[in-house]
NUTI-238692 format. One line per field, with one value per atom (N, C-alpha, C, CB): atom name; residue number from 0; x, y, z. Coordinates in steps of 0.05 Angstrom, whole numbers, plus 5000, padded with zeros to 4 digits. Each point is the difference from the previous one (the first is absolute). Glycine has a CB too. Example, Ala and Ser with C-alpha at 12.3 -4.5 7.8 and 13.67 -1.06 7.14 Angstrom:
<pts>
site <- [N | CA | C | CB | N | CA | C | CB]
pos <- [0 | 0 | 0 | 0 | 1 | 1 | 1 | 1]
px <- [5264 | 4982 | 5018 | 4962 | 5031 | 5016 | 4985 | 5024]
py <- [4886 | 5024 | 5024 | 4977 | 5044 | 5024 | 5022 | 4987]
pz <- [5156 | 5000 | 5000 | 5025 | 4961 | 5001 | 5014 | 4957]
</pts>
This chain:
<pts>
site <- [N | CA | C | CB | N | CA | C | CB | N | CA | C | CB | N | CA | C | CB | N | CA | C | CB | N | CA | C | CB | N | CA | C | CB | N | CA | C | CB | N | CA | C | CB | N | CA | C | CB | N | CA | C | CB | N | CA | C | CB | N | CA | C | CB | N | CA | C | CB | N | CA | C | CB | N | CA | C | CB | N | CA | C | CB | N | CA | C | CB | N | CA | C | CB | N | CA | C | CB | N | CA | C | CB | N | CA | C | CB | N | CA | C | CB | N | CA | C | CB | N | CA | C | CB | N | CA | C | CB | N | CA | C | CB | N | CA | C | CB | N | CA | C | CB | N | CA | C | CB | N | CA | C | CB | N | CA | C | CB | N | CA | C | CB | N | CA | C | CB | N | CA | C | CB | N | CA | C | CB | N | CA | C | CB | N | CA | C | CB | N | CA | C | CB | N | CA | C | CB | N | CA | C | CB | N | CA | C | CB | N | CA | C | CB | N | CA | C | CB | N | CA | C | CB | N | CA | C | CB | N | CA | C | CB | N | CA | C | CB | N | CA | C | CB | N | CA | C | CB | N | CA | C | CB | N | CA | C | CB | N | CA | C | CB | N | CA | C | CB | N | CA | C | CB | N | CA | C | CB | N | CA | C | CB | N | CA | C | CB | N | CA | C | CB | N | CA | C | CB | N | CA | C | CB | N | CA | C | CB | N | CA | C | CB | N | CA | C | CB | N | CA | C | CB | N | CA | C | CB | N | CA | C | CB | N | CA | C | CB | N | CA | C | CB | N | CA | C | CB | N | CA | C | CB | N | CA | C | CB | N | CA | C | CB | N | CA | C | CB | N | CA | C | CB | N | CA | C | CB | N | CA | C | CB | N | CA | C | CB | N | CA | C | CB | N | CA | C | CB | N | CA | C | CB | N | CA | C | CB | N | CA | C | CB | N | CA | C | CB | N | CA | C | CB | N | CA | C | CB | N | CA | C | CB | N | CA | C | CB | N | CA | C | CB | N | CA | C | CB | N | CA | C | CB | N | CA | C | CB | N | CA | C | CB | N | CA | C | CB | N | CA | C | CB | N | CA | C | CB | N | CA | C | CB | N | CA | C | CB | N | CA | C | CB | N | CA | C | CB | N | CA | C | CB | N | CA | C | CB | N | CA | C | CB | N | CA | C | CB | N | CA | C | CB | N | CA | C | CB | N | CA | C | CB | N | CA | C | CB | N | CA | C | CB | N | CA | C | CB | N | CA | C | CB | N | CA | C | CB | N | CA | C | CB | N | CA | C | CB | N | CA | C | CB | N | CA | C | CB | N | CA | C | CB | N | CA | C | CB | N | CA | C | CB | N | CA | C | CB | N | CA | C | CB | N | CA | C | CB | N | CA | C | CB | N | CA | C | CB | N | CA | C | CB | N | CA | C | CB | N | CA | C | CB | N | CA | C | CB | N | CA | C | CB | N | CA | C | CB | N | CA | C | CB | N | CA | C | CB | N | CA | C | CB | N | CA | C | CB | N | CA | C | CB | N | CA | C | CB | N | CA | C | CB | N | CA | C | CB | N | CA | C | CB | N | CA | C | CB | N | CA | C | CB | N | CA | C | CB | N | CA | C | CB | N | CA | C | CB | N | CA | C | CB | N | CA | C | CB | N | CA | C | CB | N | CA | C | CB]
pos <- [0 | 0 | 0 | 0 | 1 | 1 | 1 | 1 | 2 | 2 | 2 | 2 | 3 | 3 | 3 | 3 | 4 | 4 | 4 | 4 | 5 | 5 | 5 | 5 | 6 | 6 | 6 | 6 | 7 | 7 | 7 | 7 | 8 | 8 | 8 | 8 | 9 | 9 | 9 | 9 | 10 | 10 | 10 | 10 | 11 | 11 | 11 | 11 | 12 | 12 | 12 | 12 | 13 | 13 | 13 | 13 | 14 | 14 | 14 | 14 | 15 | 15 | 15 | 15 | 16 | 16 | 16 | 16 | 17 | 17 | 17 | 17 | 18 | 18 | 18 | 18 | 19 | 19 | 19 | 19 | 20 | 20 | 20 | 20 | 21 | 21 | 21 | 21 | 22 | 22 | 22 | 22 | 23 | 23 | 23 | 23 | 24 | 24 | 24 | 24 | 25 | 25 | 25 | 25 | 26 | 26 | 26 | 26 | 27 | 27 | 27 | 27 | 28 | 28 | 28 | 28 | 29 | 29 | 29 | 29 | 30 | 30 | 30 | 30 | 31 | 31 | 31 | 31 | 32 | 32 | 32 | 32 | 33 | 33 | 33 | 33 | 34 | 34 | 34 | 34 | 35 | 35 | 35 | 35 | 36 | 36 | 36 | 36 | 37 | 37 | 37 | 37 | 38 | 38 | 38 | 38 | 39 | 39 | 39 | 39 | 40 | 40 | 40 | 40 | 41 | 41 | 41 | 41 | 42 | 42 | 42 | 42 | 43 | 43 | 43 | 43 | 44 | 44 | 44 | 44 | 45 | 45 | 45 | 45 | 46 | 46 | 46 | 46 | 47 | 47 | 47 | 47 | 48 | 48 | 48 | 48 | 49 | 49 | 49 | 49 | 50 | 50 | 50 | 50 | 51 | 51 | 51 | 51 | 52 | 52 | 52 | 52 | 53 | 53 | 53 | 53 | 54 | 54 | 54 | 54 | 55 | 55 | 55 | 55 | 56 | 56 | 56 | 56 | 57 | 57 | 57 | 57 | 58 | 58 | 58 | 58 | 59 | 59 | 59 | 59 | 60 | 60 | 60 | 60 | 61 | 61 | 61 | 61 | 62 | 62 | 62 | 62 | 63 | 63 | 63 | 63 | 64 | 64 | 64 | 64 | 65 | 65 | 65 | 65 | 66 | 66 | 66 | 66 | 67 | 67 | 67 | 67 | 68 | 68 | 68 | 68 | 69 | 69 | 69 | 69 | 70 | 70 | 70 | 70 | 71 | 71 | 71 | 71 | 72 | 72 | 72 | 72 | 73 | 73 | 73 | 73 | 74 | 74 | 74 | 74 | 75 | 75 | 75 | 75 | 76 | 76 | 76 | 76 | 77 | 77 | 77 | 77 | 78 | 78 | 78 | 78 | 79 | 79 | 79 | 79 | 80 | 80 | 80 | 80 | 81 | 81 | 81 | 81 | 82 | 82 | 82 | 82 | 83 | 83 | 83 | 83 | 84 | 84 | 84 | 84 | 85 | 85 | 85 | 85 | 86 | 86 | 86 | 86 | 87 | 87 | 87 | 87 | 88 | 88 | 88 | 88 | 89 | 89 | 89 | 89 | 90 | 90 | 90 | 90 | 91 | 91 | 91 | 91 | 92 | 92 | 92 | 92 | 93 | 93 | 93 | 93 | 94 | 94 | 94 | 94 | 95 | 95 | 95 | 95 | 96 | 96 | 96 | 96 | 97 | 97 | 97 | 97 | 98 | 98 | 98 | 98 | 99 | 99 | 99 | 99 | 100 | 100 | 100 | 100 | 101 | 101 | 101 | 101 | 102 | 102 | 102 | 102 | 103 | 103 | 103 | 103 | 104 | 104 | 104 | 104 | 105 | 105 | 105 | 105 | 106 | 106 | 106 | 106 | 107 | 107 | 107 | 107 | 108 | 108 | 108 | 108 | 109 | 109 | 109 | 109 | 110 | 110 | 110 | 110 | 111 | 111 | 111 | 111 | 112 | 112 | 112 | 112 | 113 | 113 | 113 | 113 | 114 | 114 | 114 | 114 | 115 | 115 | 115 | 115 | 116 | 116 | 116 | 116 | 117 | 117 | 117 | 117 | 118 | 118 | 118 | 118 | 119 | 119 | 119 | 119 | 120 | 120 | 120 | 120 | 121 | 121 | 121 | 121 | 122 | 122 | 122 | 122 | 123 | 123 | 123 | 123 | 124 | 124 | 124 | 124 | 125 | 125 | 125 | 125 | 126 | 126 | 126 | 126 | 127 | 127 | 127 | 127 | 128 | 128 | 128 | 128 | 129 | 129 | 129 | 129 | 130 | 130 | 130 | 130 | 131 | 131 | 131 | 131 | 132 | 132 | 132 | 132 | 133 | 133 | 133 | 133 | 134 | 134 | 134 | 134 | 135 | 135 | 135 | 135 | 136 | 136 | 136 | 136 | 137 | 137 | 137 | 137 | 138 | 138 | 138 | 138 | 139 | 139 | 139 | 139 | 140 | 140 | 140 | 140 | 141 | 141 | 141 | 141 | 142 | 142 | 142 | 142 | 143 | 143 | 143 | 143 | 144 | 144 | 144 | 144 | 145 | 145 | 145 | 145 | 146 | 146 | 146 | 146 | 147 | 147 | 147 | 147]
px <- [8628 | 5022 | 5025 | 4978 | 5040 | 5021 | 5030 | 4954 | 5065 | 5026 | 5024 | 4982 | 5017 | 5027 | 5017 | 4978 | 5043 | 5034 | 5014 | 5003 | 5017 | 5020 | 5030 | 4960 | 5052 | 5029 | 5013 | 5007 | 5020 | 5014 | 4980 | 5021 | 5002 | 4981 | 4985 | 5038 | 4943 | 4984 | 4968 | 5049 | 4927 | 4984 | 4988 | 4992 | 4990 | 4989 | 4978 | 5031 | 4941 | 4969 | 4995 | 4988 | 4988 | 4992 | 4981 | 5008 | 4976 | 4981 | 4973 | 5035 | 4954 | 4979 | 4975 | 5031 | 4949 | 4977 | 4980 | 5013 | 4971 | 4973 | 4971 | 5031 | 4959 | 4978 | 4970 | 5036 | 4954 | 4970 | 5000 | 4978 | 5050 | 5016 | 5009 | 4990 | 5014 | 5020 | 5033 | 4950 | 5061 | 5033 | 5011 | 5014 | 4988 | 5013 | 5032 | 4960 | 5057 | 5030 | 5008 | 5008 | 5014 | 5026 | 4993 | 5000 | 4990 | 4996 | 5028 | 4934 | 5075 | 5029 | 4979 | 5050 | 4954 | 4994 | 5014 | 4992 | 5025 | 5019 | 5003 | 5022 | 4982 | 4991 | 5034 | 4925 | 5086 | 5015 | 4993 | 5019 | 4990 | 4991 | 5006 | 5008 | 4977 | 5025 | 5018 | 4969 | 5039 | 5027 | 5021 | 4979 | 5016 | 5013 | 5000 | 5019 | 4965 | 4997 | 4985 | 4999 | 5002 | 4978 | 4986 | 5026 | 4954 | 4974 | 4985 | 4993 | 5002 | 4985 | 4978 | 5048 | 4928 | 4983 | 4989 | 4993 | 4990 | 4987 | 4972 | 5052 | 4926 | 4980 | 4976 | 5032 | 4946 | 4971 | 4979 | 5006 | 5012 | 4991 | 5021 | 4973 | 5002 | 5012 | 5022 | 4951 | 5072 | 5028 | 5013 | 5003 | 4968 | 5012 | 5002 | 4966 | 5023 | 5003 | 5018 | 4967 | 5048 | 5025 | 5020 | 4985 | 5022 | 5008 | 5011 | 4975 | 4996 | 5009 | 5015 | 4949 | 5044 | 5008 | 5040 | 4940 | 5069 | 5025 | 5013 | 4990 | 5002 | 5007 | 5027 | 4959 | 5050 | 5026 | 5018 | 4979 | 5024 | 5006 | 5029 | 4950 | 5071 | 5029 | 5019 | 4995 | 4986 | 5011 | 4978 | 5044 | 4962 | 4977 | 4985 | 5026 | 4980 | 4993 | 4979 | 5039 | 4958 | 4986 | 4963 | 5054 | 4952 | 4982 | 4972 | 5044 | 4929 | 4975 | 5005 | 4959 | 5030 | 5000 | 4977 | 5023 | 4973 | 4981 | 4973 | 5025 | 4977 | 4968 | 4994 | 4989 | 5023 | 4993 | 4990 | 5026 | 4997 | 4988 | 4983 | 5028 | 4964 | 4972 | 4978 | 5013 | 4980 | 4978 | 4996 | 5015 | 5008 | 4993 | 4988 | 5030 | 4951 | 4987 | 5002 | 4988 | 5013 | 5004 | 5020 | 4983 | 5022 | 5023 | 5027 | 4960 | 5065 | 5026 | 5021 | 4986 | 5040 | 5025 | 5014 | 4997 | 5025 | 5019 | 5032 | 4966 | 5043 | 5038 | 5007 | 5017 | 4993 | 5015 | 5028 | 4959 | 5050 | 5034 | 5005 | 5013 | 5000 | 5007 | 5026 | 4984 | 5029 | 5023 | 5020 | 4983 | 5015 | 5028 | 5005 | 4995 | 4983 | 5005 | 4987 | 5052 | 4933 | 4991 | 4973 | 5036 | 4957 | 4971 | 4977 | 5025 | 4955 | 4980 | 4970 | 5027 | 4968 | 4963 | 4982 | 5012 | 4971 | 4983 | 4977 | 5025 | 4944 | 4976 | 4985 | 5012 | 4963 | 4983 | 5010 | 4957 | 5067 | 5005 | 5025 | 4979 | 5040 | 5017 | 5019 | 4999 | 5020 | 5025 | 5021 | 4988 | 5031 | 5015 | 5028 | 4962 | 5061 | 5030 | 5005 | 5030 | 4981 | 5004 | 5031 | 4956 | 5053 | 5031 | 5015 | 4983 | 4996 | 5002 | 5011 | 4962 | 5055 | 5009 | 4984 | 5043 | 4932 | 4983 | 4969 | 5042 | 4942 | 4970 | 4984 | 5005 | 4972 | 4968 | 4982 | 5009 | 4971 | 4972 | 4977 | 5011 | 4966 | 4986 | 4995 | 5011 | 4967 | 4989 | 5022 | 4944 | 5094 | 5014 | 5022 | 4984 | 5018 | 5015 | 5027 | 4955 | 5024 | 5017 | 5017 | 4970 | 5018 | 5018 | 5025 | 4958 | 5029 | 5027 | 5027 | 4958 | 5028 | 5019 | 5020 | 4970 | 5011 | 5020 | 5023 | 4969 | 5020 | 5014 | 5034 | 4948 | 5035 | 5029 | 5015 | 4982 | 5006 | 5016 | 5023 | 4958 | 5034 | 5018 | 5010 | 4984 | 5018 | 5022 | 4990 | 5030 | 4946 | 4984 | 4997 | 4974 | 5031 | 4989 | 4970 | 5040 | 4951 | 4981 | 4981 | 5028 | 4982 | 4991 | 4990 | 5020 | 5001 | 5002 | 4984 | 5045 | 4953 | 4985 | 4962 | 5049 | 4952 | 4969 | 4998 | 4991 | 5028 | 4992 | 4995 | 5031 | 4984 | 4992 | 4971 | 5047 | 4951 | 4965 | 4987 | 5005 | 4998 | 4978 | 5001 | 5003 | 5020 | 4988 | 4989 | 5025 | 4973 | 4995 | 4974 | 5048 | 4943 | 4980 | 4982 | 5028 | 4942 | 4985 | 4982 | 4996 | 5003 | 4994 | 5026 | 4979 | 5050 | 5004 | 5020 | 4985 | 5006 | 5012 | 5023 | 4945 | 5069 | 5017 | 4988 | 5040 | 4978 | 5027 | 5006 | 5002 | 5027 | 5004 | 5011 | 5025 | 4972 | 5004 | 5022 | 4945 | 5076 | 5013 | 5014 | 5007 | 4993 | 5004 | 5027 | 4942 | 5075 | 5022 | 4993 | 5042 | 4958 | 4994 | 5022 | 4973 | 5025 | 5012 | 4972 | 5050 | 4960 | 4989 | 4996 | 5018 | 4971 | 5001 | 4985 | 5013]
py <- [7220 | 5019 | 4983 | 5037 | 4970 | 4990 | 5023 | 4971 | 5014 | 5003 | 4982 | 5019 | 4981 | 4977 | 5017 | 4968 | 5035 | 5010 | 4975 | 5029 | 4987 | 4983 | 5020 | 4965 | 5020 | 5015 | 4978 | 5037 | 4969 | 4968 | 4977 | 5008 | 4972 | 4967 | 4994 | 4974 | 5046 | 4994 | 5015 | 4988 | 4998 | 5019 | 4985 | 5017 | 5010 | 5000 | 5007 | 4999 | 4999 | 5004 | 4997 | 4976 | 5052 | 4993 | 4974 | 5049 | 4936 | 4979 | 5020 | 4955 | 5059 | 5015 | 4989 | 5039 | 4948 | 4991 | 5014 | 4961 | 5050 | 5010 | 4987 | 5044 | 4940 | 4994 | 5014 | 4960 | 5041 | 5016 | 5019 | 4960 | 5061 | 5011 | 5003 | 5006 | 4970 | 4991 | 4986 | 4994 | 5011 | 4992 | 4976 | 5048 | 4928 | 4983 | 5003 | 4980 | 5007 | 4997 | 4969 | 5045 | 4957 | 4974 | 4978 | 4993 | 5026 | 4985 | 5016 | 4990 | 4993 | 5019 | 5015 | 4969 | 5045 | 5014 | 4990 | 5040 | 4948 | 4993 | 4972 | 5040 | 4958 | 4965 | 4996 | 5006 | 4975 | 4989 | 4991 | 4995 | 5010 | 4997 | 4965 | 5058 | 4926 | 4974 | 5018 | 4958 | 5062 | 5010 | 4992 | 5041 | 4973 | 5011 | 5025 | 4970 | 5049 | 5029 | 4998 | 5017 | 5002 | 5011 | 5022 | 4985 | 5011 | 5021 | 5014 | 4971 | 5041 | 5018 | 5023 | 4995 | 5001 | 5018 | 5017 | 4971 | 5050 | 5020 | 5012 | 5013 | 4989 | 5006 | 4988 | 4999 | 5002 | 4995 | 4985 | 5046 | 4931 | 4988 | 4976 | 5041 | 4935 | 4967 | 5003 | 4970 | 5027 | 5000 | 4973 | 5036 | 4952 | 4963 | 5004 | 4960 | 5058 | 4997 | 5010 | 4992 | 5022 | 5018 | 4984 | 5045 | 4938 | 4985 | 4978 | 5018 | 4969 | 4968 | 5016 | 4958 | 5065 | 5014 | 5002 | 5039 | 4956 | 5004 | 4986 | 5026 | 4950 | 4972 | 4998 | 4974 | 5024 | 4987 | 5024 | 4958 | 5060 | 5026 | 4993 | 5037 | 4970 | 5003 | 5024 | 4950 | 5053 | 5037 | 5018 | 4984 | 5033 | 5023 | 4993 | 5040 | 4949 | 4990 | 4984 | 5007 | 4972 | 4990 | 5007 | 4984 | 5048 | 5004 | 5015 | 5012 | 4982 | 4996 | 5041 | 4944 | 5054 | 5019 | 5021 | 4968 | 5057 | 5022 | 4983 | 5060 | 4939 | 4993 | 4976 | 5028 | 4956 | 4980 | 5001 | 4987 | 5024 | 5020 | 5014 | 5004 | 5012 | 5019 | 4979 | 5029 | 4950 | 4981 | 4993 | 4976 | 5021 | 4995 | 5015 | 4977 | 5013 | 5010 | 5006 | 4986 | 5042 | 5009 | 5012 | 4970 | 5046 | 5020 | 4984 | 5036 | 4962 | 4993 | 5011 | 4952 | 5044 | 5010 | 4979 | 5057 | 4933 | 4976 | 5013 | 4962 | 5025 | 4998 | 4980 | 5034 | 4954 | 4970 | 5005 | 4978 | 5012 | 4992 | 4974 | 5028 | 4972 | 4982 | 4987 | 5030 | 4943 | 4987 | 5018 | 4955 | 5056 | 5017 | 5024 | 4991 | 5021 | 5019 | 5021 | 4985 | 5020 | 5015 | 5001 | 5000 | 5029 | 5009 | 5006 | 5018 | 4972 | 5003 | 5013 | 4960 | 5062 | 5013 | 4992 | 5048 | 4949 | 4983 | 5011 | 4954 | 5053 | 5006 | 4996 | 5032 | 4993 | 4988 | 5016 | 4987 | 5031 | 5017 | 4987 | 5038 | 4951 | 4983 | 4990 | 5028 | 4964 | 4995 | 5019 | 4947 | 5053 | 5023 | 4991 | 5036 | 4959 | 4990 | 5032 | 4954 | 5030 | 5029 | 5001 | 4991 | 5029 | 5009 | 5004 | 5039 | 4975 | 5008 | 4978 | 5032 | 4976 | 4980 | 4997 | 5002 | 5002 | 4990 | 5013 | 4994 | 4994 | 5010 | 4984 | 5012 | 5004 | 4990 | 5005 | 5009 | 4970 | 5014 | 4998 | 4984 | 5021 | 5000 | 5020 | 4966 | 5033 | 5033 | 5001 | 5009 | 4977 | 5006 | 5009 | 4966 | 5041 | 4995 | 5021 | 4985 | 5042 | 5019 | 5006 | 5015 | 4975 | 4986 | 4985 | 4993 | 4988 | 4977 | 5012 | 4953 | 5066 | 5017 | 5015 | 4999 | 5016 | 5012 | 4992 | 5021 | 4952 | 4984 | 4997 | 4976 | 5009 | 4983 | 5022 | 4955 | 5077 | 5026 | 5000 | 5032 | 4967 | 5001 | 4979 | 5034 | 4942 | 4977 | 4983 | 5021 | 4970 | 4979 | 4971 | 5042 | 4944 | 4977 | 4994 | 4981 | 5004 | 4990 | 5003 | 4969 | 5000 | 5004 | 5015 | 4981 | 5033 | 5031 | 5014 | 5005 | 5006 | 5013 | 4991 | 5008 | 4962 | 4992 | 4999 | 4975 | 5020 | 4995 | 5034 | 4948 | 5080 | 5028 | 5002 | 5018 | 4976 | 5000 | 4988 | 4985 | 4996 | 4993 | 5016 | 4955 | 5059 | 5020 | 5022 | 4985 | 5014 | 5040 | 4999 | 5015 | 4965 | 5004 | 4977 | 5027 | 4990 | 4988 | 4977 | 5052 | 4932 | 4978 | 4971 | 5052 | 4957 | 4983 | 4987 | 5017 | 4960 | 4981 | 4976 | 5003 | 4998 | 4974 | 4975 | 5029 | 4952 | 4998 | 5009 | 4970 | 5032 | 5013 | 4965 | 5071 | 4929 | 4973 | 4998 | 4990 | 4991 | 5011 | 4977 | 5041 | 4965 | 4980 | 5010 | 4988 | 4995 | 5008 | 4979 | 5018 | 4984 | 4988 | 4968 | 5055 | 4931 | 4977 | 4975 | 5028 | 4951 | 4976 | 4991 | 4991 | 4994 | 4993 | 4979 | 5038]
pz <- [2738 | 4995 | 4995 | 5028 | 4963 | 4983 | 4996 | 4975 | 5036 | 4997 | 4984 | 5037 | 4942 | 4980 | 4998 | 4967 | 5045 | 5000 | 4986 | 5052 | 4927 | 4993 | 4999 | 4971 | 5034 | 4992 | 4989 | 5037 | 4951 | 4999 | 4980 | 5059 | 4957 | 4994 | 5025 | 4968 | 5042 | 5019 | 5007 | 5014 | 4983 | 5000 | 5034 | 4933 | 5073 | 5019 | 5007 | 5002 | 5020 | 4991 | 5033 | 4939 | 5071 | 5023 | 4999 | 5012 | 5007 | 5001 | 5005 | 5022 | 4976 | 5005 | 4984 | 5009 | 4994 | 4985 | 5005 | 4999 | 4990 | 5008 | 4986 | 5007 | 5010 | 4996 | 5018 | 4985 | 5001 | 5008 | 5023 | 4986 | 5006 | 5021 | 5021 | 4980 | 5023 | 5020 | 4994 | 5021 | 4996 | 4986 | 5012 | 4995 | 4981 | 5008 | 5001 | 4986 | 5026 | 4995 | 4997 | 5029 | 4969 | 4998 | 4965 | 5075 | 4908 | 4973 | 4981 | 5002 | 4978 | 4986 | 4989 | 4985 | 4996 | 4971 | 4979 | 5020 | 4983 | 4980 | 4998 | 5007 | 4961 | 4986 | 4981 | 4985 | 5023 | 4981 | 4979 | 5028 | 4948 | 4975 | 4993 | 4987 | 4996 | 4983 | 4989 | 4980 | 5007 | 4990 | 5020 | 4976 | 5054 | 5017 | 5008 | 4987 | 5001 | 5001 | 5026 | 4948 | 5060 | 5023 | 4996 | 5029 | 4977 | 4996 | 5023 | 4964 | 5030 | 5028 | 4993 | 5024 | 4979 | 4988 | 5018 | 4969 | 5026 | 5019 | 4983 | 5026 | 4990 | 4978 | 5013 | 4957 | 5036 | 5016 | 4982 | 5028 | 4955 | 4983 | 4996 | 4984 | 5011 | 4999 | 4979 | 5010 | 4987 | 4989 | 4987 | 5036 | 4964 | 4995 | 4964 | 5049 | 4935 | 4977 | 4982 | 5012 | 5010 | 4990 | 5008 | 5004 | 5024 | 5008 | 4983 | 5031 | 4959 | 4983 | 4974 | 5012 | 4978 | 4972 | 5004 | 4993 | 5033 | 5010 | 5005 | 5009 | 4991 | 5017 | 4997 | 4992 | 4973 | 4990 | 4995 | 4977 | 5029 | 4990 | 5015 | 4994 | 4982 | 5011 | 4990 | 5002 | 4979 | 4991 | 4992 | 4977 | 5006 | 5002 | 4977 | 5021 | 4955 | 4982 | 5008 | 4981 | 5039 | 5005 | 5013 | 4997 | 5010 | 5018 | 4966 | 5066 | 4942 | 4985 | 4991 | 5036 | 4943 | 4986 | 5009 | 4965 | 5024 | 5021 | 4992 | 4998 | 4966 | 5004 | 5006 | 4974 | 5040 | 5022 | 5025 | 4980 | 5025 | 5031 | 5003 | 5007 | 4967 | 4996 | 5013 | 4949 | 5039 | 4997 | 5036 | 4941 | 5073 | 5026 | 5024 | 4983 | 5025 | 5023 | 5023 | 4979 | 5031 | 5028 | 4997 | 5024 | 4997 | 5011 | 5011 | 5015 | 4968 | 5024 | 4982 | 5029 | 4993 | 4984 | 5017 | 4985 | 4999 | 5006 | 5004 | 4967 | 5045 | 4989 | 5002 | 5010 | 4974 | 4993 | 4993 | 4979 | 5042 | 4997 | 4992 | 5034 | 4945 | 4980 | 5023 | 4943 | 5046 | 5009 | 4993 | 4997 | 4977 | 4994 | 5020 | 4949 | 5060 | 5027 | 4978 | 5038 | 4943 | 4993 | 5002 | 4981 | 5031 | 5008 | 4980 | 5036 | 4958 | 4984 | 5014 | 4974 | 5022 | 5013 | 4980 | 5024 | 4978 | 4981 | 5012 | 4988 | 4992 | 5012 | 4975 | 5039 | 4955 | 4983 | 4969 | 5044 | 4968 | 4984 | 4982 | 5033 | 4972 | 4986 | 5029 | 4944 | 5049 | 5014 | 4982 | 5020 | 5018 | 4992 | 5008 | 5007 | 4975 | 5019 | 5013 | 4962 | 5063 | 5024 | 4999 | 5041 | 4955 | 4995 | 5042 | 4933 | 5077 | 5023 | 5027 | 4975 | 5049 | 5005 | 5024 | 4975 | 5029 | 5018 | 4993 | 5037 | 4969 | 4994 | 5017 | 4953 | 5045 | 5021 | 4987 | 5041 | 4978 | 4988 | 5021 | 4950 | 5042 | 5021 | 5013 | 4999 | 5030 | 5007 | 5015 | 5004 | 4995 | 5025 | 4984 | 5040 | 4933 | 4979 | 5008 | 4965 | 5047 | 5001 | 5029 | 4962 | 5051 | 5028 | 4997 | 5017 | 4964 | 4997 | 4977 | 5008 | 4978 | 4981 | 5004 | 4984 | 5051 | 5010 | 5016 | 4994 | 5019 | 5014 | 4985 | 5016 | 4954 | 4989 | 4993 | 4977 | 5013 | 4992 | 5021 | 4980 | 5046 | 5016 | 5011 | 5005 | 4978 | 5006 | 5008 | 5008 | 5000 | 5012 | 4982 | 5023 | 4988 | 4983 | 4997 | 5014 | 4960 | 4993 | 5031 | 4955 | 5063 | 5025 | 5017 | 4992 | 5010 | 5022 | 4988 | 5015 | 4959 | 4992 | 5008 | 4964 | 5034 | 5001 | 5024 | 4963 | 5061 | 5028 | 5005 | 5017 | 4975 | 5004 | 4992 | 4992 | 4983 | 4989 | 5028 | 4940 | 5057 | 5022 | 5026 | 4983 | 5017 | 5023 | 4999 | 5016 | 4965 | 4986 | 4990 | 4977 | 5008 | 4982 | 5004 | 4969 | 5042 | 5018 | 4970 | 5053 | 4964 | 4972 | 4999 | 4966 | 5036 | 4994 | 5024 | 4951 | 5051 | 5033 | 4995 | 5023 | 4990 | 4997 | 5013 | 4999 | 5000 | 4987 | 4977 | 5021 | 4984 | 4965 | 4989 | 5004 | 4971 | 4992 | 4970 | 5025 | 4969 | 4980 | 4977 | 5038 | 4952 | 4978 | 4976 | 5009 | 4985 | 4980 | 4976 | 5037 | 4931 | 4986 | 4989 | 4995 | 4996 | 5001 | 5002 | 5025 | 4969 | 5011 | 5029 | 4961 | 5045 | 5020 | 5013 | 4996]
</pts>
């Protein structure tokens, strides 16, 4: 189960792992890009080929076209925050620039939606998920895009 909150220049993701159903904790969800973007996926399928397809991405232009994404295998949905502070959702369906000034995803999506509706940060929003919505455990873990 899976929580990625972003608001701002800051995204955020419970540590919840589930293997052979049981729940691990204390792993991020979230990968710094070589761009500098940060990524954060949710979904019940290996994500490494959407991943490398993102590596260098510094604007929207950059991100793989639908029928690229068509071709890839398994179920996920991404959001990649670019260095410029602009939010990108990405899946098998295209990528989408997000106008909105905070978004989620994942089975905690609408927890953390409601959270940031009512003023919560990225954070706050993912540390509420994890209390609400059985599946997903902290730490909450967080990342702002840049080098580093």
């Amino acid at each position: 189960m899976t929580v990625i909150a972003v608001r701002g220049r800051t995204m955020a993701c419970d540590s919840a792992w589930s293997t052979d159903g049981r729940i691990a904790t204390l792993k991020t969800k979230l990968v710094r890009l070589r761009s500098g973007a940060i990524y954060g996926s949710a979904g019940d399928s290996d994500d490494r080929s959407m991943l490398a397809l993102v590596q260098d991405a510094t604007r929207f232009e950059d991100f793989p076209s639908r029928e690229v994404l068509e071709e890839l295998k398994g179920e996920f949905e991404a959001l990649v925050l670019l260095p410029s502070g602009k939010l990108v959702n990405i899946d098998k369906e295209g990528a989408y620039e997000m106008a909105a000034p905070f978004a989620a995803i994942g089975n905690g999506a609408r927890v953390a939606i409601g959270a940031m509706a009512a003023g919560a940060s990225a954070k706050r929003a993912a540390e509420l998920t994890c209390q609400w919505e059985n599946g997903c455990k902290g730490p909450v873990h967080t990342m702002r895009p840049g080098r580093e």
